[in-house]
C-alpha positions in Angstrom: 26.2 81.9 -92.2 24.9 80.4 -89.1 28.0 77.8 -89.8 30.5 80.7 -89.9 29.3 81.9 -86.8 29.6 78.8 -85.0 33.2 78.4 -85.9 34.7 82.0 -84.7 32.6 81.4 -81.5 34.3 77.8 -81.0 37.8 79.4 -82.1 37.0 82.6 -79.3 36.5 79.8 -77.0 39.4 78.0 -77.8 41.5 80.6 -78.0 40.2 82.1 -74.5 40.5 78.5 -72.8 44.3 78.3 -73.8 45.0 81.7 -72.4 42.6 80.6 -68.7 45.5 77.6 -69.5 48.2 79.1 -69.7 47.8 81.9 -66.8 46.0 79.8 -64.0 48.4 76.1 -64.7 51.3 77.0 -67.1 52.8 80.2 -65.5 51.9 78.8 -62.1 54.3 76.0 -62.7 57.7 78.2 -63.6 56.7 81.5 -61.6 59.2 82.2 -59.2 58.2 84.3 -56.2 59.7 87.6 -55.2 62.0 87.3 -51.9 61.7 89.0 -49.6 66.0 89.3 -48.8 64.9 90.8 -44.7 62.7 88.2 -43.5 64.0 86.6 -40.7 63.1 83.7 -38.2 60.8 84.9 -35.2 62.0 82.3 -32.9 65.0 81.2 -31.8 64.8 77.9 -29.9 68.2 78.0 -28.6 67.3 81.3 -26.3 65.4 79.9 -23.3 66.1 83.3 -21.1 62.9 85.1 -22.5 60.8 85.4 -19.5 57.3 87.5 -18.9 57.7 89.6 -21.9 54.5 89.5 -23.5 51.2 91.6 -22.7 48.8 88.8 -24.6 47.4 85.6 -22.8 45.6 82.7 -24.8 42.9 80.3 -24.9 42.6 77.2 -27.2 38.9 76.4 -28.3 38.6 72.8 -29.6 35.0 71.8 -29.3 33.1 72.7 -31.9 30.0 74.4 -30.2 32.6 76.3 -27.9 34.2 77.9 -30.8 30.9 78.8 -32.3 29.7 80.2 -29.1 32.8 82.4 -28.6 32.6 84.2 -32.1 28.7 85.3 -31.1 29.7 86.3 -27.9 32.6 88.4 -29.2 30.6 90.1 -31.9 27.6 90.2 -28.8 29.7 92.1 -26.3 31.9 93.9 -28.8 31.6 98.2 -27.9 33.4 99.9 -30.7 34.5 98.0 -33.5 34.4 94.2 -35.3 36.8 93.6 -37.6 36.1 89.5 -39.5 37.9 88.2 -42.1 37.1 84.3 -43.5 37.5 82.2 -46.6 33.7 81.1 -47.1 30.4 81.6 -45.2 27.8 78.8 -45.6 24.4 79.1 -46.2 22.6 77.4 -42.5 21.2 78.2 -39.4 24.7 79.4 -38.0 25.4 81.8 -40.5 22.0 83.6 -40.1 22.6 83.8 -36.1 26.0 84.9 -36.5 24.3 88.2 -38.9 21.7 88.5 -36.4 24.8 89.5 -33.9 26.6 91.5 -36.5 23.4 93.5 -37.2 22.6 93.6 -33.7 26.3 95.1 -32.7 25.9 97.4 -35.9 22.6 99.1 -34.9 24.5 99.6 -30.8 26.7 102.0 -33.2 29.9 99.5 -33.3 31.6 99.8 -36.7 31.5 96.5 -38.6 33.9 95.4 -41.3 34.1 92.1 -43.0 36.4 90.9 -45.8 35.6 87.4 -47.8 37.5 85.8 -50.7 35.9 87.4 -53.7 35.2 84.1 -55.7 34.2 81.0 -53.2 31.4 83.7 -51.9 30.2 85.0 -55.3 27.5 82.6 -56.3 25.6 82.4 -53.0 22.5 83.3 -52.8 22.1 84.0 -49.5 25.4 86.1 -48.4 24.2 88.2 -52.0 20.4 89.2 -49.6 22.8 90.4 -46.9 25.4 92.2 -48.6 22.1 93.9 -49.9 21.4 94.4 -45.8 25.5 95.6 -45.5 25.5 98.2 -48.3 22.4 99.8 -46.6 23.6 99.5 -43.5 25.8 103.0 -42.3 27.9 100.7 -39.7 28.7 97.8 -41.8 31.1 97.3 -44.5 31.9 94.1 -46.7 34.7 93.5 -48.8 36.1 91.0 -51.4 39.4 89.8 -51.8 40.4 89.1 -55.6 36.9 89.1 -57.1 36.2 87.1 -60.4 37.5 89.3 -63.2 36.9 87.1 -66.3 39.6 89.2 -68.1 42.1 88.5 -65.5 42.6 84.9 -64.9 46.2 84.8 -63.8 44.1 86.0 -60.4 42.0 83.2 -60.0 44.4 80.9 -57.7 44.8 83.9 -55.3 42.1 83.1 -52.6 41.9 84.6 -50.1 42.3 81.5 -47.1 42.4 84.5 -43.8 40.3 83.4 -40.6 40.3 86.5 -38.1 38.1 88.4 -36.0 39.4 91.3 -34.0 36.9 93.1 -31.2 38.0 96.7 -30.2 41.3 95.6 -30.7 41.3 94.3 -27.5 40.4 91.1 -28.2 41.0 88.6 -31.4 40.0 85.1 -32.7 42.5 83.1 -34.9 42.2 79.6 -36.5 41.2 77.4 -39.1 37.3 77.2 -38.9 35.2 78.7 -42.0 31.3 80.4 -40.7 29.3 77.5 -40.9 26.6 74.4 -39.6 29.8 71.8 -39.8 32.7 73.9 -38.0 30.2 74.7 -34.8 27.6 71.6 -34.5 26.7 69.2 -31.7 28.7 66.2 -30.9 27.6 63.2 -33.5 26.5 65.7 -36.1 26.9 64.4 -39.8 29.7 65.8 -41.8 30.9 68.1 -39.0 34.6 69.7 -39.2 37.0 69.5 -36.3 39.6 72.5 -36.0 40.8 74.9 -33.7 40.9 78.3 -32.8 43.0 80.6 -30.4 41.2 83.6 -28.4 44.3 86.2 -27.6 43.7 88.8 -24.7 45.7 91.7 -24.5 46.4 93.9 -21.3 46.5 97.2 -23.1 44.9 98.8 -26.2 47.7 99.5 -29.2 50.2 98.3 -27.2 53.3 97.5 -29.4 54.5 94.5 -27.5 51.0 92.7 -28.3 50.1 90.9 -31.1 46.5 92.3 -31.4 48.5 95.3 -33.1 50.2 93.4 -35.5 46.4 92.0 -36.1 45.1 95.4 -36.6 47.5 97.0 -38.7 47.3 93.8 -41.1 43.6 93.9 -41.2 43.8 97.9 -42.0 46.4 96.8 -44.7 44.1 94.3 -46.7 41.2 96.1 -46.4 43.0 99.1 -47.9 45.0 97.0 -50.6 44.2 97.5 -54.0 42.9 93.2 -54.8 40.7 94.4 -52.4 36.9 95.7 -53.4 33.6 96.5 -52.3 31.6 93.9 -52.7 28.4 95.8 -53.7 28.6 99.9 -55.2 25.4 100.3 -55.8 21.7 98.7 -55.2 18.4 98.9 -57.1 15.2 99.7 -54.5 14.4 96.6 -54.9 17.5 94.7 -54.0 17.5 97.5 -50.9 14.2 96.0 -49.7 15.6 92.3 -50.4 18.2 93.4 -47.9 15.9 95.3 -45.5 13.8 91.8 -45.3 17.1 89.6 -44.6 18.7 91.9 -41.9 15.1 91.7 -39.9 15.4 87.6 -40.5 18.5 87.6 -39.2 17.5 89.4 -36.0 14.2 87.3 -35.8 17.5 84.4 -35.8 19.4 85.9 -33.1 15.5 86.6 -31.1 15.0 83.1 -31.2 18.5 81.7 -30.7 18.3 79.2 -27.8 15.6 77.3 -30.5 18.7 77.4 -33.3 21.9 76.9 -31.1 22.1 74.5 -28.4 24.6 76.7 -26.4 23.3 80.0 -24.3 24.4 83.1 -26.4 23.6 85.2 -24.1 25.4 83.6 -21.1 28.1 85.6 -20.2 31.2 82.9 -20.0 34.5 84.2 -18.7 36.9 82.7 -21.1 39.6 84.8 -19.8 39.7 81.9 -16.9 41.2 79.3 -19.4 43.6 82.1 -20.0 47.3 80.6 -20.4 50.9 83.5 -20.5 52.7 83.9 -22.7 56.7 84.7 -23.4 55.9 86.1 -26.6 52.7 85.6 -29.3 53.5 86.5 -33.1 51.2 86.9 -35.9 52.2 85.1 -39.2 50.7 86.1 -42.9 51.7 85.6 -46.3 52.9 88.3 -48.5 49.6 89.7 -50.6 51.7 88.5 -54.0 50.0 87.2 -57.7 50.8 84.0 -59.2 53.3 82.4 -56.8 54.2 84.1 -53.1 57.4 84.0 -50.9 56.4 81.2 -48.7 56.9 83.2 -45.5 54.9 80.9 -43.0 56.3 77.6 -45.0 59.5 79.6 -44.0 58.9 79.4 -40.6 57.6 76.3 -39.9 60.8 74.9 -42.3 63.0 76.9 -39.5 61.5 75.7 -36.8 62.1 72.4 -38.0 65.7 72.5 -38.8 66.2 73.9 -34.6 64.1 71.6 -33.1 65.6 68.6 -30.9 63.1 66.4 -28.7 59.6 67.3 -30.9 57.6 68.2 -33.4 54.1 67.7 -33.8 52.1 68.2 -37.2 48.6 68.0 -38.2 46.8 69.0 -40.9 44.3 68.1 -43.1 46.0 66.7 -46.1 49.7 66.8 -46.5 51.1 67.4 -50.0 55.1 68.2 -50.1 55.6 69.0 -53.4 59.0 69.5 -55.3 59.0 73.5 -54.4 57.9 73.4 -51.5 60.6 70.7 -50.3 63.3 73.1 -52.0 63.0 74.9 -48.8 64.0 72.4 -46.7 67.7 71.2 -45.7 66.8 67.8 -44.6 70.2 67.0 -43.2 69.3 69.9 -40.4 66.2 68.3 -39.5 67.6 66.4 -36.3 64.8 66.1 -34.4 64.2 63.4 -32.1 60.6 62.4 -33.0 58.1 63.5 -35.7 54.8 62.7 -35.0 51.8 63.6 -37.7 47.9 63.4 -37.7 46.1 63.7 -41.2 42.9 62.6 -42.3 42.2 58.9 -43.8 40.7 58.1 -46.5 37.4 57.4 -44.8 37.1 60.8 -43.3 38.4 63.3 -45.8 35.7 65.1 -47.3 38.1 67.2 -50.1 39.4 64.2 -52.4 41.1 66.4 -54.7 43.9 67.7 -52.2 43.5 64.2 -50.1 44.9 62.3 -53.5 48.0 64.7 -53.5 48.5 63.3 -49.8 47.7 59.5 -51.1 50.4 60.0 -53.9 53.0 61.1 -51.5 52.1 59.1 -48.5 54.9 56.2 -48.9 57.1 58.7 -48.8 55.7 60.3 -46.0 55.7 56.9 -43.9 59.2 56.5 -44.8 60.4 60.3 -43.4 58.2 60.4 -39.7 58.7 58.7 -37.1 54.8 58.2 -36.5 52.1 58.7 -38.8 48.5 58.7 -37.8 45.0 58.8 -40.2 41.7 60.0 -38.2 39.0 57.4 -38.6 35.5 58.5 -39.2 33.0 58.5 -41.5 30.8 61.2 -40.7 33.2 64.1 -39.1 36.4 65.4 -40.6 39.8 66.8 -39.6 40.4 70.3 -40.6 42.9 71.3 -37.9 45.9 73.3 -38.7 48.4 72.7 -35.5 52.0 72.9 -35.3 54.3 71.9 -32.2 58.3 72.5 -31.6 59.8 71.4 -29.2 57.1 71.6 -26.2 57.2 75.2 -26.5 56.1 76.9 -29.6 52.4 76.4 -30.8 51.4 77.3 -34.1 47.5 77.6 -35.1 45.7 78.7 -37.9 44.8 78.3 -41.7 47.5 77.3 -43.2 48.0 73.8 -44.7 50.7 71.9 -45.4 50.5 71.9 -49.3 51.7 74.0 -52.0 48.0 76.3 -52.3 48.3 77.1 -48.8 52.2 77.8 -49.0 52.4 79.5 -52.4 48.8 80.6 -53.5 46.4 81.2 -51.1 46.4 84.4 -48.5 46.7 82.7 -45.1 46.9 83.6 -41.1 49.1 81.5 -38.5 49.5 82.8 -34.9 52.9 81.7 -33.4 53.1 80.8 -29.6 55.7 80.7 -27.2 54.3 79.4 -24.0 55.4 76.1 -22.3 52.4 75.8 -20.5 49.9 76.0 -23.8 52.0 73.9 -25.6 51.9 71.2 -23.7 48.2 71.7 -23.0 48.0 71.5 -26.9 49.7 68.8 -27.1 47.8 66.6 -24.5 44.7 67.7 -26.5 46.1 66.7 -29.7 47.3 63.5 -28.3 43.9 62.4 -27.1 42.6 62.9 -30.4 45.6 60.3 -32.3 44.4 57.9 -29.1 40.4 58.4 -29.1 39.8 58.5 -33.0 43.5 57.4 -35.1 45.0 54.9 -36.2 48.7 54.7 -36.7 50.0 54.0 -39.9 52.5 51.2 -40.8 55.5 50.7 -43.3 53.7 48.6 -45.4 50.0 51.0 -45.2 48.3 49.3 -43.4 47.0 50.0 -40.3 48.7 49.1 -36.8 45.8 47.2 -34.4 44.2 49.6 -31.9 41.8 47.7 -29.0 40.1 51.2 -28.8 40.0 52.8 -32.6 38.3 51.1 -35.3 39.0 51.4 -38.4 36.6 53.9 -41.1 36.1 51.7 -43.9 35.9 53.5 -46.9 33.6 53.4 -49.9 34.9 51.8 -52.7 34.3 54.6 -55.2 35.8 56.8 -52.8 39.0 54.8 -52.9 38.9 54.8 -56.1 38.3 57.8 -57.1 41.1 59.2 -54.9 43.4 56.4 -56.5 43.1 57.7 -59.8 43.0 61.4 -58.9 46.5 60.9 -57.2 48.1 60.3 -60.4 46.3 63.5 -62.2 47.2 65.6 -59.0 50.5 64.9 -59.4 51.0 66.6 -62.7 49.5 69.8 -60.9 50.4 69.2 -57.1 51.7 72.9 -57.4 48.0 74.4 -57.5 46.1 71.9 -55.0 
């Protein structure tokens, strides 16, 4: 009897791992997305007589502990309303300070509302204690994107990859950087992440012309969409006094800040002073699609491409250009002068699994720039997302340059066009290919550097993404 049972569990199991199969790789693979046939360009690189238009100035945070300091301060002086969305929030010493400010703001009366991918964010701990804090809380709201349905696996590629904070809709935060120790930490800090982030001003409230409208109105969208749900409806009394206990550590956090963070919180900084015009900022999203999207920021940058002449910078964090992706592009209309790219190395990546789709492909890669740089390190990683045409339009955000983040995954861009940033971006950029790359050769190796070193890698970490490049392949479409 006990037998019999055994065997219809093992065929359930079966028969449910061929159906998580077949939804999250099979369909995948053939899916085609839904076009959409009025999408359109943004930018046209040929019209240079676009002068003053825009309402919104920007400011580029690159250090780590800068960009840390500026989301605090933003929640800190914030008067109405907070409105964050992000991938992941990690369990550390950041996190708690950055609650200790949403708390804080929440019981001044401003209306808080987060939204986090409903399956990286499920299993910790720690973020479960203050959604306990959130659901009791009458100004605060949390939301997940695609949650885990069991029933529904055809769902689980779907993440949610948005990074966005928008303050009385009068000033927003876009980039690349998860909440967390690594994305914010001091200089020499083990396993920290380098990215960047944009701060946009506006001049005016719900002004059409800005781009903090176009923020708002998407924000309103997803947190109204139907993939979208509470992420707790109801609470025991004694998960409501789990929460009561987390909110007042989280204060305790942001009581004792200047022992936790080694920048002042509450040191008013002008960032506004950084401030650089702009001709016109855009806000770039992929459609909220299942299965496989229309590729509407891959879109873009693929059009950008193909007008471009003198430049284009690319970075990101792992490049994989699969077959689909590279279906997009006309090569013979990218005529571009020089094509210069920053990735991680082998020594530095921390994510080997989307890294090996980038080792697979990176003869070919060598073969079609006209300058290909690794970062060296050991103990810091790159996790920038930065795009430059031309000297003139900047691109910054979450997306990366691989099939999850064109397909798959939700993701937020913003689009610059500002001389004057771009090629502030692009000296900062440029200092981190000289201070901490290597350039790559035709044959792989690296070109000597007097002033980089190379990151020696482990050898099981060369292995191991050596042997992974050849499985990724077979699935490139999901990494």
């Amino acid at each position: 009897m006990i037998g019999k049972s055994l065997k219809i569990i093992l065929v359930l199991a079966g028969v449910y791992l061929l159906y998580i199969v077949v939804s999250c790789v099979i369909v995948p693979s053939f899916h085609e997305p839904k076009a959409d046939s009025s999408w359109k360009p943004k930018i046209d690189l040929n019209q240079n007589d676009i002068k003053g238009v825009s309402p919104d100035k920007v400011v580029l945070l690159q250090d780590r502990e800068d960009s840390g300091l500026a989301r605090l301060q933003l929640i800190k002086n914030a008067k109405e309303s907070v409105d964050i969305s992000t991938y992941a929030i990690h369990k550390g010493p950041y996190a708690d300070l950055f609650f200790g400010c949403i708390f804080d703001a929440a019981n001044r009366g401003v209306k808080v509302r987060i939204l986090l991918d409903g399956i990286v964010n499920k299993f910790n701990q720690d973020l479960r204690l203050y959604s306990y804090a959130i659901f009791a809380h009458p100004n605060i709201e949390l939301k997940y994107y695609e949650p885990l349905h069991l029933g529904k696996p055809w769902t689980w590629n779907n993440r949610f990859h948005d990074k966005l904070f928008i303050i009385d809709e009068e000033v927003a935060l876009v980039g690349g950087r998860n909440i967390g120790d690594k994305y914010f930490s001091a200089a020499g800090s083990k396993g920290a992440s380098n990215d960047r982030d944009v701060l946009v001003f506006t001049e005016a409230k719900r002004n059409k012309a800005s781009v903090l409208t176009q923020m708002a109105d998407y924000y309103q969208f997803v947190w109204e969409h139907p993939y979208t749900e509470k992420a707790v409806k109801k609470i025991s009394h004694r998960k409501e006094a789990l929460g009561k206990n987390k909110e007042k550590e989280a204060l305790r956090s942001l009581k004792n800040a200047k022992d936790i963070y080694p920048l002042p919180i509450n040191k008013d900084i002008d960032w506004k002073k950084d401030a650089y015009p702009t001709e016109k900022v855009y806000f770039l999203y992929n459609p909220h699609q299942r299965i496989n999207k229309d590729p509407l920021i891959w879109k873009e940058l693929v059009s950008l491409s193909e007008q471009a002449t003198k430049s284009i910078y690319l970075e990101s964090p792992y490049i994989v250009p699969t077959k689909k992706m590279l279906e997009y592009v006309d090569s013979e209309k990218i005529t571009v002068n020089h094509l210069k790219v920053l990735t991680n190395s082998v020594a530095s990546t921390p994510n080997l699994l989307a890294f090996s789709g980038y080792w697979f492909n990176r003869k070919e890669i060598i073969d079609s720039v006209d300058e290909l740089f690794e970062y060296q390190a050991k103990t810091e990683s790159l996790h920038g997302k930065t795009y430059i045409f031309d000297g003139r339009i900047s691109l910054i955000g979450s997306y990366n340059l691989d099939a999850r983040s064109t397909f798959l995954n939700t993701e937020t861009m913003i689009l610059i066009d500002s001389k004057d940033f771009a090629h502030y971006l692009q000296k900062e950029l440029n200092k981190t290919i000289e201070q901490h790359s290597l350039q790559v050769l035709e044959d792989g190796s690296y070109k000597n550097d007097n002033k980089v070193k190379e990151s020696e890698a482990a050898i099981w970490k060369k292995l191991v993404v050596k042997a992974l490049s050849y499985v990724v392949k077979l699935v490139d479409f999901l990494v």
